[in-house]
N, C-alpha and C positions, 0 to 999 in steps of 0.2 A: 461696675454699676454702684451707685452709690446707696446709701442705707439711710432710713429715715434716725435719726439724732433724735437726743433731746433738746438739741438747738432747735432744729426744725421744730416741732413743738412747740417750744417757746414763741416763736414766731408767726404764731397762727394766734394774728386779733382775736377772728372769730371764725367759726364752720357754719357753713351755709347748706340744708340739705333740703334736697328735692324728694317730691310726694311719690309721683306717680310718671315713669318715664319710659318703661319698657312695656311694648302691646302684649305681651305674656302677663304681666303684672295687671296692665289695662282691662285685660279679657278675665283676670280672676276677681280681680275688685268690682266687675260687672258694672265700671264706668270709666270714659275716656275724656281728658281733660282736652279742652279748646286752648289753654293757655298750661306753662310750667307754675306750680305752688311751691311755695317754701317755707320752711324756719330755720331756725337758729336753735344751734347743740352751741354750748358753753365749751370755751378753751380746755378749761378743766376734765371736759370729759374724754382726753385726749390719751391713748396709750399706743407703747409698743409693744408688738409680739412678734413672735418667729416660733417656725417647728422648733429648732431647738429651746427655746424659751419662751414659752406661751406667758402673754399677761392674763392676769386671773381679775374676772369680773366678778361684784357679789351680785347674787338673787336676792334681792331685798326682801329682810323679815316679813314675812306674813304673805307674799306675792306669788302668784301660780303661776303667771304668763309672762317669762323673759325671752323674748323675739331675739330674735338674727337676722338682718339683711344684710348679704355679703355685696357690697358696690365699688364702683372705680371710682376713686378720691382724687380730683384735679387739686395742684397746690400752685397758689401764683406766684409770678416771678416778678413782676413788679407792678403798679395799679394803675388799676382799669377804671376811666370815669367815660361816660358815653361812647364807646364803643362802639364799632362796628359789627358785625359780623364777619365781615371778613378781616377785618383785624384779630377779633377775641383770643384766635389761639394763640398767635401771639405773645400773650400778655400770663399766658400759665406757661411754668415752668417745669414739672415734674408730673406724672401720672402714677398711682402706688393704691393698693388693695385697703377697703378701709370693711368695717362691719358696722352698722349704722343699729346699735342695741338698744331695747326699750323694754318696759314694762307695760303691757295691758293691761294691768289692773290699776293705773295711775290716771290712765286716757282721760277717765269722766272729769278730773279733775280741772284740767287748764284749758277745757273749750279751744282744743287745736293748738295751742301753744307747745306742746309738748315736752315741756321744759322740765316738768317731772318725771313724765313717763322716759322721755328720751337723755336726760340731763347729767344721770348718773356720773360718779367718778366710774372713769375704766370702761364708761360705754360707747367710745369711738375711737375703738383701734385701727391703728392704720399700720401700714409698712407690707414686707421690712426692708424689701427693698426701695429703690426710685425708676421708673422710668423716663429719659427724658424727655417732655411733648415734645420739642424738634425732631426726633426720631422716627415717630408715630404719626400714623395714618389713625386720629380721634374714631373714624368710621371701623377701622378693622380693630377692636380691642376686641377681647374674651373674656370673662367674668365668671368663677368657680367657685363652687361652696360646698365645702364638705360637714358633714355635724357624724360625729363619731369614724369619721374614716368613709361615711357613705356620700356620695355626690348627691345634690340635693338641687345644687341649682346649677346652672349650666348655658350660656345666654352669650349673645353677642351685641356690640354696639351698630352695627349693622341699619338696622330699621328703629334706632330710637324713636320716639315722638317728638323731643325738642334735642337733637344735636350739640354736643359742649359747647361747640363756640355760641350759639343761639344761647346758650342757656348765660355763659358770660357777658355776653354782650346783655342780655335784657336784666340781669341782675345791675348792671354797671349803668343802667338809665336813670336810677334813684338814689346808688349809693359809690363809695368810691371802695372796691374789692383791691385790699392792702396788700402786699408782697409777703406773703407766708400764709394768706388766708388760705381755708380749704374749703372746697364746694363736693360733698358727696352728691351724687349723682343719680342715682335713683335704684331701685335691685328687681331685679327679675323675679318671675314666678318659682314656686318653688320654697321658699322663705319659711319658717315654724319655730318651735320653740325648745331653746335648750335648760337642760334642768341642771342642780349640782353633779358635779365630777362629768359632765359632759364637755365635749372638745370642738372646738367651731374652727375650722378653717378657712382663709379667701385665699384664691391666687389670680392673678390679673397677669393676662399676658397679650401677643400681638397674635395674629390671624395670619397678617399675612406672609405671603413663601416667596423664595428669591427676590427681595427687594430689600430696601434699606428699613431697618425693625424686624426685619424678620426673626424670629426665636428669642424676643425679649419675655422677659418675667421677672414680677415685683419678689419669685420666693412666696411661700404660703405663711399668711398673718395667721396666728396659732393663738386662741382664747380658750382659758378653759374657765369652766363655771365655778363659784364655791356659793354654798347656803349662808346666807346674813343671818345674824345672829343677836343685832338690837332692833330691838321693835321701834315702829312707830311712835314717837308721843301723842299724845291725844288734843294737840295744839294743831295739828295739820292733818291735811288729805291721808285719809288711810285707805290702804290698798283696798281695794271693789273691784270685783268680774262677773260675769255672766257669760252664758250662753252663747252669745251675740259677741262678744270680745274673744273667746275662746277658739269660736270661728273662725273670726280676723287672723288672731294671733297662728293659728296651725293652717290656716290657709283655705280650708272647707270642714266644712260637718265633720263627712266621713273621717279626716284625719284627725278631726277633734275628740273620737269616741261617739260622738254625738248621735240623737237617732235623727234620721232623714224626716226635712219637712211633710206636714202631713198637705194633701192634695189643693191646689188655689182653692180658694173661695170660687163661690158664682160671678158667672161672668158681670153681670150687672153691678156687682159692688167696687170691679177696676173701671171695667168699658161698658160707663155707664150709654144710654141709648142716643144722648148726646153727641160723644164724644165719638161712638160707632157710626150716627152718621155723619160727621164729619169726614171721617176716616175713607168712609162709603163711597164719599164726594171726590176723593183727589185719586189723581193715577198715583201707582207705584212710582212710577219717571220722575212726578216733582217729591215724593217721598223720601226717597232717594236722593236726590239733589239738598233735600233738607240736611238729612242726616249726613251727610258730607262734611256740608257745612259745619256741623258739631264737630266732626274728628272721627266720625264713625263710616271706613270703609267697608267692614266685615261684617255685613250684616243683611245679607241677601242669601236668599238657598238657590243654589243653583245648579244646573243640569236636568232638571226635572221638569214632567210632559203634565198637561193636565187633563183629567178625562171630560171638565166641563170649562173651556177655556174663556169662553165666555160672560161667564160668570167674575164677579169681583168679590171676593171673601173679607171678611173682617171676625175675626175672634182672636180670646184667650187658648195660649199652649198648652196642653199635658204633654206629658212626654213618656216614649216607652223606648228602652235600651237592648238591641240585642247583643251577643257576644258570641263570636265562633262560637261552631259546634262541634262538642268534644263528646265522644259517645256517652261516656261515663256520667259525665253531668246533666247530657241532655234527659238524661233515665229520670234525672232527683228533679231538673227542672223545666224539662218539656211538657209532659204528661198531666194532664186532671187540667185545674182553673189556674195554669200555669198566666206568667205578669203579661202577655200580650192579653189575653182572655179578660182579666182584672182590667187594663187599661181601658179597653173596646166597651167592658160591662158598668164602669164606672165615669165616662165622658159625659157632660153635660150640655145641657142645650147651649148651644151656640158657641162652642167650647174647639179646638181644631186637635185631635192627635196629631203627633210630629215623633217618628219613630227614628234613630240611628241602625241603618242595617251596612254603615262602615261601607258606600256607597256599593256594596258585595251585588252582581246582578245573576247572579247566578241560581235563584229561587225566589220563591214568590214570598214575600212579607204579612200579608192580608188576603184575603180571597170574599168569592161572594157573601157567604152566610157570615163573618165576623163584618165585613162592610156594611152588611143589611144590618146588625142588630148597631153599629154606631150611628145610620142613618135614623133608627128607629127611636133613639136615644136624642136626638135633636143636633147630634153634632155638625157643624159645619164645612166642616171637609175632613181626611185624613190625608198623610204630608208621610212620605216612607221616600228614601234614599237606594232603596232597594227594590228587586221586582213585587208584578203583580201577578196574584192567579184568578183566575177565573175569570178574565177582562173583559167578555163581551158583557158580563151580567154588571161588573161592577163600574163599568164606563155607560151604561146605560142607567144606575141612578141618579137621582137628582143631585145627589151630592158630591159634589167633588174628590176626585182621588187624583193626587201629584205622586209620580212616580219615575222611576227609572225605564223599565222595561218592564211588558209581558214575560210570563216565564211558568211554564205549567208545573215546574216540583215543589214539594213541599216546602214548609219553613225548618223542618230538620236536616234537610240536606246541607245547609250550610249557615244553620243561624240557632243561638238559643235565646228564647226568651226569659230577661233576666233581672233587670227593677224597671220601676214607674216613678215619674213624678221628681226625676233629677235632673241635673244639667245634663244635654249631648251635645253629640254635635251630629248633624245634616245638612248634608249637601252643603258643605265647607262652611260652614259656618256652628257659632255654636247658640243653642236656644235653649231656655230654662221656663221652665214651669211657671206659667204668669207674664210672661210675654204676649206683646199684642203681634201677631201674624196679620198682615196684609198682604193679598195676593190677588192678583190679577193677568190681563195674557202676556205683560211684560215681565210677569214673573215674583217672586216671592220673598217678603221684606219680614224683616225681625225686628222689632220696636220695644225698645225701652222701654215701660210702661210709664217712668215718673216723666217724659221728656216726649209724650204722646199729645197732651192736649195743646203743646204751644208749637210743636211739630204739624197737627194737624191745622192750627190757626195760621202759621207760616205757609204752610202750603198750598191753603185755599187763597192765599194771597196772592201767591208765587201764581198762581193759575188765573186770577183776576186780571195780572198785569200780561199773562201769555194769550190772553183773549184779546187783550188792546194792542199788543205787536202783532199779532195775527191778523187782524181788521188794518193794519196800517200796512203790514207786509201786501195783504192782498189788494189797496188802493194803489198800490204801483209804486210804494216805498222801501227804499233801500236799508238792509239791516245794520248798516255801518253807523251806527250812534243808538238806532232802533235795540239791539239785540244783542249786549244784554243794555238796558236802558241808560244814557247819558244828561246830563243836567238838563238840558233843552227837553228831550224827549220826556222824561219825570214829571216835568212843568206839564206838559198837556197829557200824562195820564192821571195826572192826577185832577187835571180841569176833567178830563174825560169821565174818570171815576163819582168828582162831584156831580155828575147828572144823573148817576146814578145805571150810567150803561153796562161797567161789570157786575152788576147784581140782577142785567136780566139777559145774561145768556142764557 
């Protein structure tokens, strides 16, 4: 196998790096791109490393937050101008472990440019060895990242968002990608921040078994840290972070030291009474279909029964977490106004609890008397993954209870009540505090909150034009141009629309 040179280096015009590509990445940044984004890292920030000889990056004077993303670095073979897709791979030549390194305390500086924060000397190591793409199935690669000897990140090319070749091919519709250039790829969940004398590892290798590539690897690209030592002048962007960058940069709160947000605001200040009836107005089915459209499959809770299915809900999440039940801890946090108790006693009107019970059916979650004081509370439904007790009382309220199963034992037999008001996940999906829940008998949708008002406007549209195939389907029209609508058919919904018919079904 051959080894990334300081030839190859040389040879790379420019590095082209991608934002956001892996749905582990997508799921933590709590947004999924419709299209792949990029910029450009400078040749210069070009190094090699190896276990045996780790290249040493500096932490820039005065800076707290130097990130790691460990990614697979396509290098071209020769260039790519309008491309195909099914040409693109093609057109690369080598596959090799790269660390895509930055600074979060520069970010605020180049309004996405990244050229500070990411631009450094020594911040895009790559090697040490080459894979060659002919080799390689681009779908079966594996992506490793160690920081101090400990795995950190751990990911496959498998279920990308945009696919290498996709990704060459639309980069080569604007530019001509030169024979040495390099395109980082994007990095998995998992990603944080290394400090002086700390050791960052990637290693990139093939997935798959008895075929041709099998048991390839680029070898682990080995960086270690040191602390910079000249300051900034005071002629440029000096290093700035916060809170909010510290986040970013370690991946959540929790890893950042951070203390956990404190509980959303009232519902009225996101899902203003507007936007709720909008929401009110469309089924989950065209909701659903919307958010598709965006890039957004995971976002439905599913498996769960509902005790008023006739009902259609619209609120903001709280969120309550349970965790196995371990005797010892359930003692320190079952007991008194333990966090289920706090979440139940602290929901607000028109607010929806959504609990994680790790879909466990084996015990009740909730029971009468905690349902009766969330109903008493104004809440709008509660949403548990796990069972219910006390069902006949709690399927007889007004309000809505989704759940798994009846199950008469307690919540100690197999669950601890343990935070409030953070991200979980339920019923395969995952929901955070300040999400809009829309639910209905088809079932139970998760909605972005920033990506609700033009989803809801989409939708009532989407259901405008299902009322006008509807009325044409039932005249004795065939849906072959009808459904989903073709230029002909457009023409007279939208004469249809002009009179004003889908605004009075």
């Amino acid at each position: 196998m051959e080894q990334v040179t300081e030839h190859i280096l040389a040879a790379a015009r420019k590095v082209i790096a991608v934002h956001i590509n892996y749905p582990s990445r997508a799921a933590q940044r709590g947004r999924t791109p419709e299209q792949p984004s990029y910029f450009l890292k400078p040749s210069s920030s070009l190094a090699i490393g190896s276990a045996e000889a780790p290249s040493t990056v500096e932490r820039p004077a005065g800076c707290e937050l130097l990130g790691y993303e460990g990614e697979i670095a396509l290098v071209m073979g020769k260039p790519a101008r309008r491309v195909g897709v099914g040409d693109a791979w093609s057109h690369v030549e080598w596959v090799t472990a790269s660390n895509d390194l930055g600074v979060y305390d520069l970010r605020y500086a180049d309004k996405g440019s990244n050229l500070r924060s990411k631009g450094g000397d020594g911040f895009t190591p790559v090697g040490p060895g080459l894979i060659a793409a002919d080799a390689v199935d681009p779908a079966k690669l594996r992506i490793r990242t160690w920081h101090n000897g400990e795995l950190v990140q751990d990911d496959t090319t498998e279920d990308l968002l945009f696919p290498f070749a996709r990704l060459v091919a639309d980069l080569s519709q604007l530019l001509t990608l030169e024979e040495g250039d390099i395109i980082l790829t994007g990095t998995p969940a998992g990603a944080s921040v290394a400090r002086p004398g700390d050791v960052v590892e990637v290693e990139v290798s093939t997935t798959a078994t008895g075929a041709a590539g099998a048991g390839l690897t680029t070898g682990r690209l080995a960086t270690r840290v040191a602390e910079g030592t000249t300051p900034f002048a005071d002629f440029g962007a000096r290093p700035r972070t916060d809170d909010l960058q510290r986040e970013e940069a370690y991946g959540s709160r929790e890893a950042a030291g951070l203390p956990a947000v404190e509980a959303p605001a009232a519902v009225g200040t996101v899902l203003t009474p507007e936007l709720k009836a909008k929401l009110e107005s469309v089924c989950t089915a065209t909701l659903s279909s919307q958010l598709r459209k965006r890039g957004l499959n995971n976002v439905s809770i599913d498996g769960l029964t509902s005790t008023r299915p006739e009902k259609r809900i619209v609120g903001l999440a709280r969120t309550l977490r349970y965790v196995p039940n371990r005797e010892d801890l359930f003692k320190a946090h079952g007991g008194g106004f333990n966090a289920q108790k706090k979440a139940i006693d602290s929901v607000n009107e028109g607010e929806i609890l959504v609990m994680e019970a790790r879909g466990e059916k084996g015990t009740g979650t909730i029971g009468d008397i905690l349902a009766l004081r969330a109903q008493v509370r104004g809440a709008a439904a509660v949403i548990t993954d796990g069972g219910v007790r006390d069902f006949s009382a709690v399927a007889a309220m007004d309000m809505p209870t989704y759940y798994s199963n009846p199950h008469p034992a307690v919540l100690g037999r197999r669950h601890i009540p343990w935070d409030t008001d953070i991200t979980i996940a339920c019923g395969g999906t995952t929901v955070q505090p300040g999400d809009i829940i829309v639910a209905d008998a088809d079932g139970i949708l998760v909605i972005p909150p920033a990506l609700a008002e033009e989803l809801a406007d989409d939708s009532i549209a989407q259901e405008r034009e299902e009322v006008f195939i509807a009325e044409m389907v039932q005249q004795g029209h065939s849906v072959d141009g009808l459904y989903p609508l073709n230029a002909e058919w457009r023409g007279k919904y939208e004469e249809w629309e002009a009179t004003g018919n889908g605004h009075n079904q």
